[in-house]
C-alpha positions in Angstrom: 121.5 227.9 58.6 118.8 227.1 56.0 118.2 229.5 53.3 115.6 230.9 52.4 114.2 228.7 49.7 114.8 225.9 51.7 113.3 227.0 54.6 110.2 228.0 52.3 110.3 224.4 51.1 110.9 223.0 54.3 107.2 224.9 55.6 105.7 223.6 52.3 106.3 219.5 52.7 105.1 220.2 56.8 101.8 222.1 55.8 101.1 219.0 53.1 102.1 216.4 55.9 100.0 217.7 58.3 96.8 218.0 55.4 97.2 214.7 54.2 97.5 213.0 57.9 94.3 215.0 59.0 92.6 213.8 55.9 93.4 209.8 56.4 92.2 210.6 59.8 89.1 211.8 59.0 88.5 209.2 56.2 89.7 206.4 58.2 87.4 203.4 58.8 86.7 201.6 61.7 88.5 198.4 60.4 90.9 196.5 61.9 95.0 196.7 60.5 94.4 193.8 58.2 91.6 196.3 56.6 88.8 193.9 58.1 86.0 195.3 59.9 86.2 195.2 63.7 84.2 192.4 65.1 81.8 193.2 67.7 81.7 191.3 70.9 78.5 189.4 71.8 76.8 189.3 75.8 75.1 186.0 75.5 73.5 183.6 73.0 70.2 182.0 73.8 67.9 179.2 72.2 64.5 179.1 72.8 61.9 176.1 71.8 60.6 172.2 72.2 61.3 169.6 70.7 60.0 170.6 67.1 60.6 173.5 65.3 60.6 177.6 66.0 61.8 180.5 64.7 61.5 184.3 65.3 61.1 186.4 62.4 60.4 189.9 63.8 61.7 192.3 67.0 61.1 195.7 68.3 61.6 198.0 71.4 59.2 198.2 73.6 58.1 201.5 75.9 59.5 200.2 78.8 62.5 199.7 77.2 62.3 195.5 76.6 61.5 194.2 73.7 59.0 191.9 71.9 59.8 188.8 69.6 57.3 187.5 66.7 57.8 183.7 65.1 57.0 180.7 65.1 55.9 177.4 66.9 55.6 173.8 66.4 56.5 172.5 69.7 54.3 171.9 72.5 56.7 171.0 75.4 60.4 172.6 76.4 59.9 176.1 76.7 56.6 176.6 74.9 53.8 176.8 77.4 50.0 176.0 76.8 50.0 174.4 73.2 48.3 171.4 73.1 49.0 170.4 69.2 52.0 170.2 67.0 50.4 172.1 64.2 52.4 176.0 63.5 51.3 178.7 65.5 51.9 182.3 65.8 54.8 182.4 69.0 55.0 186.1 70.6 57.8 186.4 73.4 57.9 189.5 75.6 61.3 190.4 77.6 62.4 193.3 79.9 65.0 195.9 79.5 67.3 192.8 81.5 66.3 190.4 78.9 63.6 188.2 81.2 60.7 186.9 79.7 57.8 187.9 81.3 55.0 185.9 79.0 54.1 184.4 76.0 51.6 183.6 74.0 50.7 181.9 71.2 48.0 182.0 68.6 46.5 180.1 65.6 44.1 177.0 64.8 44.6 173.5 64.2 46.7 174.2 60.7 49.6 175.9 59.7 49.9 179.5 61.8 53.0 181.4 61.1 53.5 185.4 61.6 56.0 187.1 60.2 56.0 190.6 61.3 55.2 192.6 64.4 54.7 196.5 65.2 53.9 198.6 68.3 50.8 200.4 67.6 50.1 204.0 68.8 47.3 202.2 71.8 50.5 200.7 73.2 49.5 197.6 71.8 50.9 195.4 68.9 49.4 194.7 65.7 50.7 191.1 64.4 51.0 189.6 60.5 51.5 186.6 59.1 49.6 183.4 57.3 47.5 181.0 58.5 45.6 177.8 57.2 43.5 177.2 59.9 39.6 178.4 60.4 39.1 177.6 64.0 40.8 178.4 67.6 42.2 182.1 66.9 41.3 182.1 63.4 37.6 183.1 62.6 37.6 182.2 58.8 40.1 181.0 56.1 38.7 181.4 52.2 40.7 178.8 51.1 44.8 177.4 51.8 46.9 180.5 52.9 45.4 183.8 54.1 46.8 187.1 55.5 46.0 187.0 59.0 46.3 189.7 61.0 46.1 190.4 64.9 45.4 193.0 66.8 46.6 193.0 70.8 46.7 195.0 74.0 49.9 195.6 75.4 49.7 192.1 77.0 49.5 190.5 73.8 45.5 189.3 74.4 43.1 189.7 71.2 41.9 192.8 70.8 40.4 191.7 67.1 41.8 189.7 64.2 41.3 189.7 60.6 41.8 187.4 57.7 42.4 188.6 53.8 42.6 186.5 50.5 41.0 183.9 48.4 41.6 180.2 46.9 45.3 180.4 46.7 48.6 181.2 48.2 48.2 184.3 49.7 50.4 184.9 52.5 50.6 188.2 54.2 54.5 189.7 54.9 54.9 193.3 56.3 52.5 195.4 58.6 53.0 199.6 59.5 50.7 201.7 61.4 49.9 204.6 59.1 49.8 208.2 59.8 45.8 208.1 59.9 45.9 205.1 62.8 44.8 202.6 60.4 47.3 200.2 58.8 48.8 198.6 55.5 49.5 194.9 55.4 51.5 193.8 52.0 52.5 189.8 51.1 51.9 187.9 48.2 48.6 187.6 46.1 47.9 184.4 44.3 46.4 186.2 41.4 46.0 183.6 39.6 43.4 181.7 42.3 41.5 185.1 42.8 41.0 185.8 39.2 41.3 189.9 39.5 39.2 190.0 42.9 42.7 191.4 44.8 41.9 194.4 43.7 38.5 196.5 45.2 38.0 197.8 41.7 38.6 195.0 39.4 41.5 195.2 37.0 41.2 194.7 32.9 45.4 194.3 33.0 46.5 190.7 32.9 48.2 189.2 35.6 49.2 185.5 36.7 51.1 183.7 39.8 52.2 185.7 42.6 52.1 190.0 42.5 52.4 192.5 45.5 49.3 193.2 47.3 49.2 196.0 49.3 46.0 196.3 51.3 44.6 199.9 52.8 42.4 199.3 56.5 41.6 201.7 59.0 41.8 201.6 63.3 39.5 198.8 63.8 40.9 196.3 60.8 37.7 197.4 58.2 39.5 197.2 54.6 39.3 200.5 53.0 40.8 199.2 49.8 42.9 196.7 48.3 46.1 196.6 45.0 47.9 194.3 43.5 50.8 194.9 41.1 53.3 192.9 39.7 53.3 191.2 36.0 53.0 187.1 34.9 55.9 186.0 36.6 56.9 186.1 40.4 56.3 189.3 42.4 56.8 189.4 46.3 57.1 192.1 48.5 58.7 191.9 51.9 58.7 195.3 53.8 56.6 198.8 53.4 57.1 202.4 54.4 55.1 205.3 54.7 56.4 208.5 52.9 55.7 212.3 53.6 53.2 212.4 51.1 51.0 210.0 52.9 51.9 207.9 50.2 53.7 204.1 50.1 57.0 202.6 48.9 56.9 198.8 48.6 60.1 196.6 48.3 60.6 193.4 47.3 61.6 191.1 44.0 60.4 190.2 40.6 61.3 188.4 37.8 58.5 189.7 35.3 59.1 191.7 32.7 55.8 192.7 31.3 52.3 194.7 33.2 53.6 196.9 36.2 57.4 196.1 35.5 58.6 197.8 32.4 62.5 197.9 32.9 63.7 194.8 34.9 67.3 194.3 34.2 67.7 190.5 34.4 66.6 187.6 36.4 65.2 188.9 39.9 65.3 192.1 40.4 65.3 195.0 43.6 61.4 195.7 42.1 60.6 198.8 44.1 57.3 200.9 43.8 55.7 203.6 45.1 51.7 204.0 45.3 49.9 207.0 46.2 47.3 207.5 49.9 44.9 205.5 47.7 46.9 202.6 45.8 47.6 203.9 42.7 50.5 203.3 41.3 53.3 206.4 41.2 56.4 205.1 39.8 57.9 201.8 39.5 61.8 201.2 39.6 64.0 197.5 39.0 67.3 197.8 40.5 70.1 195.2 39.6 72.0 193.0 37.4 71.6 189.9 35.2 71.6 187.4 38.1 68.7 187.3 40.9 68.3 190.6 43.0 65.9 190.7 45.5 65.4 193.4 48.3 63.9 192.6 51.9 63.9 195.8 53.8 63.9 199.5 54.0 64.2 202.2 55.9 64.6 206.4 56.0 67.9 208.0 56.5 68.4 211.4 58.3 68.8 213.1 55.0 65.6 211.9 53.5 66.0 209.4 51.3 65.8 205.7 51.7 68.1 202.6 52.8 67.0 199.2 50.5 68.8 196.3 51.9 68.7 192.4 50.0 71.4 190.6 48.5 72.8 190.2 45.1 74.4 187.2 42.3 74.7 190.2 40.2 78.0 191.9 39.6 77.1 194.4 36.7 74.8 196.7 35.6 73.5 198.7 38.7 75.6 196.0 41.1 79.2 197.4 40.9 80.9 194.8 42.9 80.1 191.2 44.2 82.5 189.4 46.6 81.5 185.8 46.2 78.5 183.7 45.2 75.8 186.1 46.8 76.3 189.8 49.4 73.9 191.4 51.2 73.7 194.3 48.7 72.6 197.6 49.8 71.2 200.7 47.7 70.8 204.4 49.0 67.6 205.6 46.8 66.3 209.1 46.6 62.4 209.5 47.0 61.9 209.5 43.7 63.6 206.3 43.0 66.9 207.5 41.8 69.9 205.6 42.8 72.2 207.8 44.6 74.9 204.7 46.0 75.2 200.7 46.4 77.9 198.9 48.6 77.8 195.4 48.7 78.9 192.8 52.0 80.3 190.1 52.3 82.7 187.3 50.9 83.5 184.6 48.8 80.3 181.9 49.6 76.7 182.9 49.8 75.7 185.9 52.3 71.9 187.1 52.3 70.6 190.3 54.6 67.2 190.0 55.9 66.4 193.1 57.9 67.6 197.1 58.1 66.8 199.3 61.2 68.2 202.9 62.1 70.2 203.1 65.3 70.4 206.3 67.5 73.6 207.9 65.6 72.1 207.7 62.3 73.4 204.4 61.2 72.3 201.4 60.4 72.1 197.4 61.8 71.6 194.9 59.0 71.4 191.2 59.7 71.4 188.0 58.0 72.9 184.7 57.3 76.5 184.2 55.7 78.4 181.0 54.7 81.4 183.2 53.6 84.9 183.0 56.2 86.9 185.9 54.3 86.9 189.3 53.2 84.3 191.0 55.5 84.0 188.5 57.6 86.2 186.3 60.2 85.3 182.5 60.4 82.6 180.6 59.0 81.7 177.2 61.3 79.6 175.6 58.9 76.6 175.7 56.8 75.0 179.2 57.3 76.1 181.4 60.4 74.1 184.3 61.5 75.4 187.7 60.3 75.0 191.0 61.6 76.6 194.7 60.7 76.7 198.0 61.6 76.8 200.9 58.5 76.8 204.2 59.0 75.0 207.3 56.7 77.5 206.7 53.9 77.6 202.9 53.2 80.5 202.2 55.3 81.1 199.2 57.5 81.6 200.2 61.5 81.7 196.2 63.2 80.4 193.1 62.0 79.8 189.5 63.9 78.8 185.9 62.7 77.9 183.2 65.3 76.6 180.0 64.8 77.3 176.0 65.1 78.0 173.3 62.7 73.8 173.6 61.0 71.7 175.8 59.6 71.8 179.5 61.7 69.8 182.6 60.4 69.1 185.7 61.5 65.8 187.0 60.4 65.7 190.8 62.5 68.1 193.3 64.9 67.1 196.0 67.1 69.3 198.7 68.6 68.3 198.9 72.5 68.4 202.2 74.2 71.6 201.1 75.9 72.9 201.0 72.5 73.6 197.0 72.5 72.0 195.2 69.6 69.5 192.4 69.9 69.2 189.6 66.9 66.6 187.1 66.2 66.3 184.2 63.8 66.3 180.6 64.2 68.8 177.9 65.0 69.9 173.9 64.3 73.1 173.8 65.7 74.1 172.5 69.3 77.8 173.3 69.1 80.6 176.0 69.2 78.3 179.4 69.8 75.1 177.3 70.4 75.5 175.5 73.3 72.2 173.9 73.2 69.7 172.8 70.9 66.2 171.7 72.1 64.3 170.1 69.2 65.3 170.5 65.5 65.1 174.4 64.8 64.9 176.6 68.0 64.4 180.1 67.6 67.4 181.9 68.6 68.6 185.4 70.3 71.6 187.2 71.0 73.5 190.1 71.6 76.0 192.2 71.6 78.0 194.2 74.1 
């Protein structure tokens, strides 16, 4: 018989047993027993193209539950149907909910045409962004080498309308949303330098130079309604955009400046991430990062109201906590007003870089990429760069991760969550062995996805 002490000690060590084994349960992560993530398994791998070079930059869902594909094309032969030169060219692919294409088109002039993002508008149509050099077939003007050149298309992908924006320089035109109003901001890079002030629809008395953001303001038919830049003297680009309650903007991106808009950067490049007001002025501005080069590619909102920035990271001090190798993807949870409420960096010990961040329909997260690391986070690495894709949820941590790719180059530029809850990922391809089984011309834009 136990006595009573014992018997009281005896209920004491169960009760803390049975607390601290609900409590790893609850906390457990999805990984693997060797503490890796759980690699996802992938339905097929496709390559799409001719015999020069494609790539697809940009995917969403469609109503029907397919999806569209933005990029690229060089090629007039293989796979890419009525192109009759070898110059670039916007390439839009449209596939059902059983991943068929059912048409494409392509768009552009005689010079360099290359889009770079793609959105569903609230006509059912799309409205399509990138740069282009040309000023004939598609193109009704160019003001002088690269222009913003935006599209707008039925739900067939036929011209509706298209637009060009910039001056004498570089300008090249990188992320589109559909506002709140049913008009629509376009933000890329403004060679400020070649349009001495005239970026802006009032003209600025700050100095600028080189590249800046340049967010510009047009309503439902494409008019502009007005046009910023921001940056400072050095290198400014933005890649994505979002839309806040206010009816205001936040803009993410990189910069290396240190002087104008940019009064805090914290060494090298820098997550440089803004927010502007419904008519362009500037809010706040926020640098986010280490003394290496930080730069930030996407963002999105999370369930709780504040904001997902996604990039990657040399850093590993200051705001960067950890770093794995020679580059992660870095990721930082922000509060609307700019405040840094968490970062988590993936990846391992070579160079990984993340591209693109969508929500899925539990509240997490997809982010893809490109990695040349084979450890920590990740399984294998078969050669140069490998496409990369993982699954976060709410809190930062990893659910499954997969790399595919061949002996060359293989990137992944965009992933999209279907409503079967299987993942599609774009980005473009060299390789013709191991996961790519074929290889049509020198880059081919590729696709796959997982179970």
């Amino acid at each position: 018989m136990f006595s009573r002490s014992k018997k009281y000690n005896l209920l004491t060590y169960l009760l803390i047993f049975i607390l601290l084994a609900f409590n790893c349960s609850k906390n457990e992560s999805p990984t693997k027993p060797n503490n890796k993530p759980i690699e996802k398994e992938i339905d097929f791998i496709k390559t799409f193209g001719g015999s020069k070079n494609e790539s697809a930059r940009s995917a969403i869902k469609t109503l029907d539950g397919g999806y569209a594909i933005l990029g690229f094309t060089q090629s007039g032969d293989g796979d890419i149907l009525n192109k009759t030169n070898e110059s670039f060219d916007y390439l839009l692919l449209k596939y059902s909910q059983d991943h068929i294409l059912q048409w494409q088109k392509t768009y552009g002039g005689s010079d360099d045409d290359r889009g770079s993002d793609i959105i569903k508008t609230s006509d059912g149509g799309y409205a399509i962004l990138g740069s282009s050099k040309s000023n004939d077939g598609d193109v009704s003007e160019n003001n002088g080498f690269n222009d913003f050149w935006l599209l707008k298309s039925n739900s067939f992908g036929d011209i509706i309308w298209e637009k060009t924006f910039g001056f004498s320089g570089a300008d090249d035109g990188l992320s589109i949303i559909q506002t709140q109003d049913a008009g629509f901001l376009i933000v890329g890079v403004l060679d400020v330098t070649a349009s001495a002030g005239q970026g802006n629809t009032k003209l600025s008395s700050k100095r600028h130079a080189g590249g800046d953001y340049w967010a510009i303001k047009l309503n439902s038919t494409g008019t502009l309604q007005w046009s910023k830049y921001f940056g400072g003297t050095f290198t400014d680009t933005p890649y994505d955009v979002i839309q806040t309650d206010d009816n205001g903007y936040i803009i993410v991106g990189s910069s290396d400046s240190t002087d104008v808009d940019i009064k805090n950067n914290k060494g090298s490049y820098d997550f440089w991430i803004i927010k502007i007001s419904e008519i362009g002025e500037l809010v706040w501005e926020k640098s986010f990062g280490g003394s290496q080069a930080d730069e930030a590619r996407g963002i999105v909102k999370t369930n709780d109201g504040n904001y997902l920035i996604i990039g990657d990271t040399r850093s590993e001090d200051t705001d960067v906590s950890l770093n794995k190798g020679a580059a992660d993807f870095w990721i930082i949870k922000m509060s609307p007003n700019g405040d840094l409420i968490w970062e988590k960096t993936f990846g391992g010990s070579s160079f990984d870089a993340a591209r693109s961040v969508s929500k899925t329909q539990d509240g997490g997260f997809i982010i893809c990429g490109s990695s040349r690391s084979a450890n920590v986070d990740l399984n294998n690495n078969y050669g140069q760069n490998d496409a990369w894709v993982i699954k976060i949820d709410n809190n930062g941590n990893i659910i499954w991760q997969k790399s595919i790719g061949g002996t060359e180059v293989d990137l992944a530029y965009d992933a999209i969550e279907l409503n079967d809850n299987s993942v599609i990922i774009i980005g473009e391809s060299s390789s013709s062995n191991l996961d790519i089984t074929e290889n049509k011309g020198f880059s081919d834009l590729l696709i796959f996805k997982t179970k």
